[in-house]
C-alpha positions as protocol buffer text, in pm:
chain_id: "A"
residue {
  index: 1
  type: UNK
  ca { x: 2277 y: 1500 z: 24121 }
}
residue {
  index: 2
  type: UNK
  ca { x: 2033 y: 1195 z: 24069 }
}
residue {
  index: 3
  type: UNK
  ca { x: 1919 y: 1109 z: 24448 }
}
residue {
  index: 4
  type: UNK
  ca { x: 1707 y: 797 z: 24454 }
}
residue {
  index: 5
  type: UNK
  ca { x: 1604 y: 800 z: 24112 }
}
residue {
  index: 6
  type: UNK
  ca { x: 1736 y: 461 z: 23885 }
}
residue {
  index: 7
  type: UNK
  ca { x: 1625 y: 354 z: 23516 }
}
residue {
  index: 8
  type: UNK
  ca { x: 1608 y: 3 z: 23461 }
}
residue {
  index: 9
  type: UNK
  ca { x: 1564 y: -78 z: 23143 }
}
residue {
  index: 10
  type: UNK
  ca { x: 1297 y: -364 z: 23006 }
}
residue {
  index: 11
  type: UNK
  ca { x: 1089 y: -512 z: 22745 }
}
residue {
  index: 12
  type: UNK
  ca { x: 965 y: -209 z: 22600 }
}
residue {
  index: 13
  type: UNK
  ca { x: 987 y: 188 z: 22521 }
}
residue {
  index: 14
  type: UNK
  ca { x: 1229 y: 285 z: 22316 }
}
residue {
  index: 15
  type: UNK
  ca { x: 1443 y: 610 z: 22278 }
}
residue {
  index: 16
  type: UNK
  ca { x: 1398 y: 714 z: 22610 }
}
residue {
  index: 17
  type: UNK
  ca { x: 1535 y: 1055 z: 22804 }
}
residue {
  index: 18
  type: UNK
  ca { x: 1439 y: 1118 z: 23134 }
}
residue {
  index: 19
  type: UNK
  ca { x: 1618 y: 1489 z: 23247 }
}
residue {
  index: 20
  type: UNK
  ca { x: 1605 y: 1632 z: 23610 }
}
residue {
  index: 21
  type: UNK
  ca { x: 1478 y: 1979 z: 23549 }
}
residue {
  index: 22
  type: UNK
  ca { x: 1515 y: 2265 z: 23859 }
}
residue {
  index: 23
  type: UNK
  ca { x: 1330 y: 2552 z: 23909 }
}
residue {
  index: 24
  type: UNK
  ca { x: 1205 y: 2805 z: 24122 }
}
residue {
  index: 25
  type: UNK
  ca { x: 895 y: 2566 z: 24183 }
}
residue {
  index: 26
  type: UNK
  ca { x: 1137 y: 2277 z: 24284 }
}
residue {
  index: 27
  type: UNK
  ca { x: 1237 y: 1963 z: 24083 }
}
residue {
  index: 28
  type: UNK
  ca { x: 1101 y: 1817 z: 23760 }
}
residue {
  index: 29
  type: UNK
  ca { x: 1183 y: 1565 z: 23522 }
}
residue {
  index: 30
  type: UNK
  ca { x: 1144 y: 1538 z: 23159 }
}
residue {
  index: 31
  type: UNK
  ca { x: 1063 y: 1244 z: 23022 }
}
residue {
  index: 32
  type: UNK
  ca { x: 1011 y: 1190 z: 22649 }
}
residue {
  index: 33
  type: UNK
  ca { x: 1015 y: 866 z: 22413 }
}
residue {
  index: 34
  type: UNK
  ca { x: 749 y: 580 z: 22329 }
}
residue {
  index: 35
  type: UNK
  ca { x: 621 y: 281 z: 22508 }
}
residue {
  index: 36
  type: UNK
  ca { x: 732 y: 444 z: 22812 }
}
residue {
  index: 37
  type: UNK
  ca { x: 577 y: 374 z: 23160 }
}
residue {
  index: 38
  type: UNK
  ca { x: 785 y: 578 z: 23480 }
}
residue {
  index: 39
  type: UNK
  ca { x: 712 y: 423 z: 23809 }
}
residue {
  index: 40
  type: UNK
  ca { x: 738 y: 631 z: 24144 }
}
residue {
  index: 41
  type: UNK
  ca { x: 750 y: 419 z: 24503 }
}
residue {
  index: 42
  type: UNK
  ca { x: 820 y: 502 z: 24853 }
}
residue {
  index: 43
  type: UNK
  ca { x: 764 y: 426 z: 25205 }
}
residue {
  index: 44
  type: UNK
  ca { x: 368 y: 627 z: 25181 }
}
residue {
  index: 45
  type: UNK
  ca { x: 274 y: 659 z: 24767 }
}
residue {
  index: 46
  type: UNK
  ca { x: 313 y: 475 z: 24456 }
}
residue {
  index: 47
  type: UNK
  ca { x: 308 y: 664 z: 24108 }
}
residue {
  index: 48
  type: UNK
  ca { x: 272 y: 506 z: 23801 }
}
residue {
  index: 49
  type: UNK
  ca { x: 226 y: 699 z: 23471 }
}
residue {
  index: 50
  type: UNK
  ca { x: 218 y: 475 z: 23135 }
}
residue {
  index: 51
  type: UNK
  ca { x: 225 y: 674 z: 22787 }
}
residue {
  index: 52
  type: UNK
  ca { x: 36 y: 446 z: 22590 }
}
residue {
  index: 53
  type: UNK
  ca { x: -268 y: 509 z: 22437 }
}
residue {
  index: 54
  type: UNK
  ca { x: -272 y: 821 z: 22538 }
}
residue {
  index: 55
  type: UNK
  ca { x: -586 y: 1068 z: 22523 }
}
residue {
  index: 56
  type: UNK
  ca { x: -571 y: 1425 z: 22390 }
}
residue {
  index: 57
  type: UNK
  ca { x: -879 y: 1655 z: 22416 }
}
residue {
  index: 58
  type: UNK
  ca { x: -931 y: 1991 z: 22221 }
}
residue {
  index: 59
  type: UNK
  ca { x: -1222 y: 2165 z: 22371 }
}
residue {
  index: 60
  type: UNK
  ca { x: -1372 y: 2452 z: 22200 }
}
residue {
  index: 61
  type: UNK
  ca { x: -1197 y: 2770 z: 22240 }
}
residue {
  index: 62
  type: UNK
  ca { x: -1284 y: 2895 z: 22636 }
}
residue {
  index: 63
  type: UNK
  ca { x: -1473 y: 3279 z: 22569 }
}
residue {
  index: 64
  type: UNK
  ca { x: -1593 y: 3307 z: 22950 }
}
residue {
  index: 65
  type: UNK
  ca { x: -1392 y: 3203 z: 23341 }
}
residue {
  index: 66
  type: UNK
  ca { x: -1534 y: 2827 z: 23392 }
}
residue {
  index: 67
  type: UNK
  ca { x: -1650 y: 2732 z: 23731 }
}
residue {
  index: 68
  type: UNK
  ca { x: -1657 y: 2325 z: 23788 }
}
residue {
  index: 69
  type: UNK
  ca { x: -1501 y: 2298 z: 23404 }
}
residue {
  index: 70
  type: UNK
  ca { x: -1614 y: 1958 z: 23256 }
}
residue {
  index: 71
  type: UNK
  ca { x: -1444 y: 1947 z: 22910 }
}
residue {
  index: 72
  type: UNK
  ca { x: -1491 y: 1563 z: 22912 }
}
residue {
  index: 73
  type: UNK
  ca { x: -1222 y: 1226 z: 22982 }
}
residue {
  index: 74
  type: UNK
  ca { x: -877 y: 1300 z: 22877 }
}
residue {
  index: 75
  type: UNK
  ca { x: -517 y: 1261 z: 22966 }
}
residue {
  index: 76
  type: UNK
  ca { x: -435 y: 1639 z: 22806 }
}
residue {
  index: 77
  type: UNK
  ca { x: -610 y: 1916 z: 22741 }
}
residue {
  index: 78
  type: UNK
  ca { x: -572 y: 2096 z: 22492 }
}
residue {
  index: 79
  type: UNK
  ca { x: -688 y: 2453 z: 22535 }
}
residue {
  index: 80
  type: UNK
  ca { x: -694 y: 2854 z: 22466 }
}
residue {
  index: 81
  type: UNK
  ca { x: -888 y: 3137 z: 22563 }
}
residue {
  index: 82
  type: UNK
  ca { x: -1032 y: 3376 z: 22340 }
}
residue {
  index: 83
  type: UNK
  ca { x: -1043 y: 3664 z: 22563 }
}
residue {
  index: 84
  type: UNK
  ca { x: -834 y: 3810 z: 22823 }
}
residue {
  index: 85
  type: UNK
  ca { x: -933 y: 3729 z: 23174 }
}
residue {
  index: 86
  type: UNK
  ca { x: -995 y: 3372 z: 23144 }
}
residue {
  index: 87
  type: UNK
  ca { x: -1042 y: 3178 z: 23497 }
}
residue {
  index: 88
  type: UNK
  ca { x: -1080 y: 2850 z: 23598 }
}
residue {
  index: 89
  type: UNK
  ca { x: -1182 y: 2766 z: 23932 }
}
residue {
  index: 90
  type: UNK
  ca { x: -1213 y: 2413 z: 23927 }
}
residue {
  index: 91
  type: UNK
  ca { x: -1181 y: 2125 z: 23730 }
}
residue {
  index: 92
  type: UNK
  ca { x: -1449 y: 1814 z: 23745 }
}
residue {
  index: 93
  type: UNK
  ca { x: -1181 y: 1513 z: 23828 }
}
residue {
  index: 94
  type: UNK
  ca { x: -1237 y: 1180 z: 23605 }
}
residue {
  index: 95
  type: UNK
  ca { x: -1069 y: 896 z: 23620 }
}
residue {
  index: 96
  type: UNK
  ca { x: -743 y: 1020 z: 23474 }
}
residue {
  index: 97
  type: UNK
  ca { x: -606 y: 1144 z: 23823 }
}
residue {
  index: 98
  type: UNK
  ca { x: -325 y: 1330 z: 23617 }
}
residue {
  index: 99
  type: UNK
  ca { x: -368 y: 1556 z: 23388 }
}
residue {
  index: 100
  type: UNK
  ca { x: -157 y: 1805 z: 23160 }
}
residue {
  index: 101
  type: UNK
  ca { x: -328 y: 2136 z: 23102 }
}
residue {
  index: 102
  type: UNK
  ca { x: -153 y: 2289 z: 22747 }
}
residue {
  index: 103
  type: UNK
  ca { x: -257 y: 2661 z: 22689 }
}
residue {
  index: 104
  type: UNK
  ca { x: -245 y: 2629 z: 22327 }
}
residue {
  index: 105
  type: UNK
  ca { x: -383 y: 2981 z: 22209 }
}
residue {
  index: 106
  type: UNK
  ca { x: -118 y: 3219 z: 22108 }
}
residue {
  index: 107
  type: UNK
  ca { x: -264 y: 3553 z: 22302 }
}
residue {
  index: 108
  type: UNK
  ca { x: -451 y: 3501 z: 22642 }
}
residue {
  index: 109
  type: UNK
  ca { x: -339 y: 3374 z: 22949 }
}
residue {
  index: 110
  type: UNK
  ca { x: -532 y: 3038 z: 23104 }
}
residue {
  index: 111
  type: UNK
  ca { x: -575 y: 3156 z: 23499 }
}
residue {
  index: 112
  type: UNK
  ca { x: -564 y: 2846 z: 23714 }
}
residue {
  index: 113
  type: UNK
  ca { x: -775 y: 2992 z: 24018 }
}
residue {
  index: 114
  type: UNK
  ca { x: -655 y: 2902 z: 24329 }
}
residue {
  index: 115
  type: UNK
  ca { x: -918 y: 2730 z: 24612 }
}
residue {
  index: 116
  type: UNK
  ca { x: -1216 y: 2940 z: 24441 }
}
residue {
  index: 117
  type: UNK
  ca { x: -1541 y: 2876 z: 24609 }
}
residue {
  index: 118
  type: UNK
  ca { x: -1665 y: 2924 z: 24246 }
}
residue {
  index: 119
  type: UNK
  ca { x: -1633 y: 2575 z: 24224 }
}
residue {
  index: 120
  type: UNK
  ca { x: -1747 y: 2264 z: 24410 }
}
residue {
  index: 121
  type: UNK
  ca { x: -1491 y: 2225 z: 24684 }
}
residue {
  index: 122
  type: UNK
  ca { x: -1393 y: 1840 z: 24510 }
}
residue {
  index: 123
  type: UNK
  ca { x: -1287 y: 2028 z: 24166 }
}
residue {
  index: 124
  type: UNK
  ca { x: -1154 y: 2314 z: 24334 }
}
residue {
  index: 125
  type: UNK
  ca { x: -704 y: 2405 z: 24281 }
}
residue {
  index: 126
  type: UNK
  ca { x: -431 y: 2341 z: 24475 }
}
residue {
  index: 127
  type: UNK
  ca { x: -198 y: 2562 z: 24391 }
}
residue {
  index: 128
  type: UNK
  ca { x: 185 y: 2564 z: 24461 }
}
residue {
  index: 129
  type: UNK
  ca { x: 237 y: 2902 z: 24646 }
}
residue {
  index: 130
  type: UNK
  ca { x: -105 y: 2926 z: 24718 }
}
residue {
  index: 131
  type: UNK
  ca { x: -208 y: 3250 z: 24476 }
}
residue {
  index: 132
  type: UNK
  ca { x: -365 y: 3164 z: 24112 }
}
residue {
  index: 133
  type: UNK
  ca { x: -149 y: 3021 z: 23876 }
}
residue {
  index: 134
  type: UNK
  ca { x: -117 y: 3131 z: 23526 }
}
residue {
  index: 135
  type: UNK
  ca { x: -43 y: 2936 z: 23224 }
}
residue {
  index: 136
  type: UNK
  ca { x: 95 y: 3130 z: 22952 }
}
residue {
  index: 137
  type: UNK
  ca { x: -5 y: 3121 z: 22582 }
}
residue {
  index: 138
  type: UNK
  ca { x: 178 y: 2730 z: 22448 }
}
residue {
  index: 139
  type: UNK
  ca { x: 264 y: 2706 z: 22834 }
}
residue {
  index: 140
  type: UNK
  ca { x: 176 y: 2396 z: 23001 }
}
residue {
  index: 141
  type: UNK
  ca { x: 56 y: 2285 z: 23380 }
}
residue {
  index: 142
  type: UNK
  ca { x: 38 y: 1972 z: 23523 }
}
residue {
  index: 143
  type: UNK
  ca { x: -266 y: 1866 z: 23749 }
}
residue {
  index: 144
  type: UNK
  ca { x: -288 y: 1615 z: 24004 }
}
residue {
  index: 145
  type: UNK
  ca { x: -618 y: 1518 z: 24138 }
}
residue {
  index: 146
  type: UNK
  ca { x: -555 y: 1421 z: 24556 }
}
residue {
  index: 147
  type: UNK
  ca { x: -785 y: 1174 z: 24702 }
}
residue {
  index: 148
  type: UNK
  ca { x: -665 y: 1284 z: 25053 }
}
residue {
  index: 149
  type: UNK
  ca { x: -763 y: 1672 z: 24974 }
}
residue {
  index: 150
  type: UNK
  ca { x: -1009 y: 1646 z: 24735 }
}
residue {
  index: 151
  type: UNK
  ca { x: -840 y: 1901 z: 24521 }
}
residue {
  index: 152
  type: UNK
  ca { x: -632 y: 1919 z: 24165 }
}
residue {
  index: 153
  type: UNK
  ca { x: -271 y: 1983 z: 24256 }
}
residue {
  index: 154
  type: UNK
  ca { x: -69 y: 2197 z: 24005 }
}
residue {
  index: 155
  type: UNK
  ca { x: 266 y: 2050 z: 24010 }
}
């Protein structure tokens, strides 16, 4: 059931799927193509995402938990732990308000800690039921950063 939700097609993008995706975390889409921009608007927020030129960091290989993680300006990250036990308490926000997190490593889990005062309280997680949040080995998260909080959401 598509509730509110239209595509209008335009100048632009091209083999474009967008697929409503429910879980036990609540409602997701998938959206996949080129040249695609998805535009969010109601009453109180406006959410635009564009695809283009889009900017993939691969950080070395994370040995140690990171507190106030800084792996530099980038739209996904591209990461994996090399032990087992691998926190992070908070990332440093940049201008790239959303972020996807990709736990590329084929062994260790990536532990998204949440509201650590390990980190500054602006880089600090959000997460959705309020316990830390674990990205599996070639599992992905996606981060919000919340001017109103101060805080990375993991939605």
């Amino acid at each position: 059931a598509w509730s509110g939700l239209s595509y209008l097609s335009g100048s632009g993008g091209s083999g474009v799927t967008l697929e409503q995706v429910e879980d036990d975390l609540g409602t997701s889409f998938l959206v996949s193509g080129t040249g695609i921009t998805l535009n969010y608007n109601d009453a109180g927020n406006t959410l635009t995402i564009g695809t283009s030129g889009v900017n993939v960091l691969s950080p070395t290989t994370i040995s140690t938990s990171q507190n106030n993680y800084d792996p530099g300006s980038g739209d996904v990250l591209r990461l994996s732990a090399s032990a087992s036990g691998v926190n992070i308490t908070g990332l440093v926000p940049r201008l790239e308000k959303i972020r996807l997190l990709i736990n590329i490593g084929t062994t260790n889990n990536l532990t998204l800690v949440h509201e650590s005062a390990s980190s500054n309280s602006g880089n600090r997680f959000i997460t959705p039921n309020g316990g830390n949040y674990i990205v599996a080995p070639t599992g992905s998260s996606t981060l919000f950063y919340d001017d109103t909080s101060l805080r990375w959401r993991v939605v």
